[in-house]
Every structure is written in C-alpha cells, then in structure tokens.
C-alpha positions as CSV (number, residue, x, y, z in Angstrom):
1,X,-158.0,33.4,-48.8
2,X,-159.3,35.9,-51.3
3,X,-159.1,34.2,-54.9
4,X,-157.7,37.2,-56.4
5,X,-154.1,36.7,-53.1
6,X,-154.7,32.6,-54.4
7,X,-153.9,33.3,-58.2
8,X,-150.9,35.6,-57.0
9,X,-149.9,32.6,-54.9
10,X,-150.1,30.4,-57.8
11,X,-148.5,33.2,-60.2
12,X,-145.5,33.5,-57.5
13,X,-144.3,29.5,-57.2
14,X,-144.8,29.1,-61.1
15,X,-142.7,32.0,-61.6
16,X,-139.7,30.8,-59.0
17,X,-139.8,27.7,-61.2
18,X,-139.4,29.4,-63.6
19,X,-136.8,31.6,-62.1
20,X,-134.9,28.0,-60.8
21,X,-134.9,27.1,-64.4
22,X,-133.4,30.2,-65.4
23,X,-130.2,29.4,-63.4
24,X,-130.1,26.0,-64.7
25,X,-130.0,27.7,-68.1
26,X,-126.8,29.6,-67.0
27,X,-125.2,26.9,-65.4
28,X,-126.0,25.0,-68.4
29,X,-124.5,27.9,-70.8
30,X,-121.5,28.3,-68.6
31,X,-120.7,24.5,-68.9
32,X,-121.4,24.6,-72.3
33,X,-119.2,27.3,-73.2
34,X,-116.2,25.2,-71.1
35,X,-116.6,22.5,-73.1
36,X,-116.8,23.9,-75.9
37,X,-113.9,26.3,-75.3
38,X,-112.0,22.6,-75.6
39,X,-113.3,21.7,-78.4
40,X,-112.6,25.1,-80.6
41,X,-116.8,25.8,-80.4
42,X,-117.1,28.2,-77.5
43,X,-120.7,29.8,-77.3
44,X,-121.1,33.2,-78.4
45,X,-122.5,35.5,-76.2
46,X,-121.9,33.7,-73.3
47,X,-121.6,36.6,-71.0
48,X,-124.9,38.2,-72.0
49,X,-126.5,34.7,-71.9
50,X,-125.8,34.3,-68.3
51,X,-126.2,37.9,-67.0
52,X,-129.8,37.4,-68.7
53,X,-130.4,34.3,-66.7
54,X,-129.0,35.3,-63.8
55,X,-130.6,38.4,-63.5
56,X,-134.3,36.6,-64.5
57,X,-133.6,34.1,-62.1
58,X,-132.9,36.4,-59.1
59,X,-136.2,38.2,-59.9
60,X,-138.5,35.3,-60.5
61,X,-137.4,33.7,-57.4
62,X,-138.0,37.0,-55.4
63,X,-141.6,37.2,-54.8
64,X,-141.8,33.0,-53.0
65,X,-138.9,34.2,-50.8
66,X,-141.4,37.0,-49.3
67,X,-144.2,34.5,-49.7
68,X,-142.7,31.8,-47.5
69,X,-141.3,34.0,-45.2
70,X,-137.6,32.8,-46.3
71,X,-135.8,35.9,-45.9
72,X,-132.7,36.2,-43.9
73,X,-134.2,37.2,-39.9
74,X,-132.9,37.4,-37.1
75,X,-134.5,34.3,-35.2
76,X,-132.3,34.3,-32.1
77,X,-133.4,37.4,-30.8
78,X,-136.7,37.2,-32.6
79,X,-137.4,33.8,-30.9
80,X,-136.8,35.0,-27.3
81,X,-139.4,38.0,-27.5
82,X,-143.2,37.5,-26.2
83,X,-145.4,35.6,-29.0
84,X,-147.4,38.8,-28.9
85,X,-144.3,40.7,-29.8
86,X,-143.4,38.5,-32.3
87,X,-146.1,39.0,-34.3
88,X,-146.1,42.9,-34.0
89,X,-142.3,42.8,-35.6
90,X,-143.4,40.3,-38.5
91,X,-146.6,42.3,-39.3
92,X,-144.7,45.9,-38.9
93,X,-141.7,44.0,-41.0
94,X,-144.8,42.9,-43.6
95,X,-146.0,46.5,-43.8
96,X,-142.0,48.0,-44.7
97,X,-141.3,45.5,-47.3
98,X,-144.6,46.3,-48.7
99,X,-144.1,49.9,-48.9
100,X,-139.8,49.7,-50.1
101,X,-140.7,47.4,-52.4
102,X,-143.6,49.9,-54.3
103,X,-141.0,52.2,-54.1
104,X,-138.6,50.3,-55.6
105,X,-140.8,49.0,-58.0
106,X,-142.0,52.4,-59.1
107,X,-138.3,53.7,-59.3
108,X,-137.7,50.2,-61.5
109,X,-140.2,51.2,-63.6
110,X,-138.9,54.8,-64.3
111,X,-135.3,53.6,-64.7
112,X,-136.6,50.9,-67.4
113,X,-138.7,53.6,-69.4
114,X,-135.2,56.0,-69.3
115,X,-133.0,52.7,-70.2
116,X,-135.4,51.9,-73.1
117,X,-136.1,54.6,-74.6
118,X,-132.5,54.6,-75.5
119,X,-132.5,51.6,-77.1
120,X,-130.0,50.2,-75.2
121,X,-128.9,46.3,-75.6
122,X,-126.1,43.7,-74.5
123,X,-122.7,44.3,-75.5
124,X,-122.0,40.7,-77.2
125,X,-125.4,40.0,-79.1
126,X,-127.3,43.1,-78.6
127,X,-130.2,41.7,-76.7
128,X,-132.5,44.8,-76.0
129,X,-131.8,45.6,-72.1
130,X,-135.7,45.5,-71.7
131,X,-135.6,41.6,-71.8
132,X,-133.2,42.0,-68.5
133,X,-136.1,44.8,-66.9
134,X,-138.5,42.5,-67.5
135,X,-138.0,39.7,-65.1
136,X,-137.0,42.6,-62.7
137,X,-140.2,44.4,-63.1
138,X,-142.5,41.3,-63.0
139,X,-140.5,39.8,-59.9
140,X,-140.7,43.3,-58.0
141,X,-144.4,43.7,-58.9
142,X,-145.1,40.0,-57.4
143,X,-143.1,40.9,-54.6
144,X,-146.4,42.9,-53.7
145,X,-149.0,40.1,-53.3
146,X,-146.3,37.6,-52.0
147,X,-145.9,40.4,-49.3
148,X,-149.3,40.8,-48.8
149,X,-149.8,36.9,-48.7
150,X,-147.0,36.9,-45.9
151,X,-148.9,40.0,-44.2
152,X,-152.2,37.9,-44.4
153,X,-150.8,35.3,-42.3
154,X,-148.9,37.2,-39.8
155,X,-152.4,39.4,-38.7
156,X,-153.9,35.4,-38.2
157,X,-151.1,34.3,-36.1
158,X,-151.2,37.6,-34.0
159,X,-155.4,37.2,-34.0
160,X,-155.0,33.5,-33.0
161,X,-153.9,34.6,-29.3
C-alpha cells in the first residue's frame, strides 16, 4: 500500500476514536445535566454541548465506515451474484461514493465559507458554528482516502480471479 493511502488509514481510525469519544462526551454531558437538574446545578449549554459532539462524532466516524466497508449493503442479493459481478458492483459502488462525496465535500466547503462569514454561533453559549463545520469538513475530506483505501482493495479482489 502506497505510504501516503497508509497515513490516511492511520489518520481515519485515530479520528473515529476520536469521533467515539466525542459521543461519550455527549452521553456524558447529557447524564450530567440529569443529575444535575436534581441537584439545582444543571449544565449550561447543554444543548449546544451535545449537538457539538454529536455532530463531530458522526463525522469523525465517517471516513472508517467507508474504510472497512461497514456501510449498510444489500448482501442478500449481493451474495447470490457471480464473484466476478460482485466485484464490478463494489468497485463501481467505490467509484460513486468517491465522486458524491467530492461533491459533497466541495458543496460543504462553500456552505461553511457562506455560514462563517456571517459570524454565526450557537444559540446557548455562542460557540462559532465553524467548530460544528469542522469535524464535518475533516470527516468528508477523509471520506476520500478511506474510499480510495476501500477502492484499492476491491480492484485486488476482482484481480485475484
């Protein structure tokens, strides 16, 4: 494997640690904020605190999903085609994610620049909205080597036969 795809691979399971981590943080804020509602001490914020993790966690998690191929399918149809066939659907599948996510990515990217330049920030404790792009923009953007990695691996299996 090309060192630059390794270091992406590397990149894209510390980042879905990370991105686990980040919904512990919101479970953790949410539990917090219940016991503390009890108390007379609930957390302030709590809304944009959880949104904030939620929304990193979703995107840091993103890019290993592609990379390990854990993506909802369709496996009982899937599995019942001819190996060769098989691997022509996953390799065309690599190539369309590839392509929706740039675009989604680029679109991302234009939507943060619009979203920023207006200063925008959380309702409760005005966090600047670019801390919730930023996951989004890094997860997308890893998406791209974690589909290439799954691409990579789908033109061996179909060059194994």
């Amino acid at each position: 494997m090309p060192k630059p795809l390794a270091v992406a691979g590397l990149a894209i399971k510390t980042l879905a640690a990370l991105g686990v981590a980040a919904y512990a943080a919101a479970a953790l804020v949410t539990v917090g904020d219940v016991l503390g509602r009890q108390v007379g001490l609930p957390i302030i914020g709590v809304v944009d605190l959880v949104q904030l993790f939620v929304m990193a966690g979703t995107w840091l998690v993103m890019p290993h999903a592609f990379l390990a191929a854990a993506h909802v399918g369709v496996d009982f149809l899937i599995s019942r085609l001819p190996r060769r066939a098989r691997h022509l659907l996953h390799v065309m599948a690599a190539l369309v994610a590839l392509i929706l996510l740039a675009l989604m990515l680029w679109q991302g990217f234009a939507t943060f620049e619009t979203r920023t330049m207006f200063g925008d920030s959380s309702q409760q404790l005005g966090i600047p909205i670019a801390w919730y792009w930023y996951p989004l923009l890094l997860g997308l953007g890893l998406c791209l080597p974690g589909v290439m990695l799954w691409l990579v691996a789908a033109l061996r299996e179909a060059s194994d036969e």
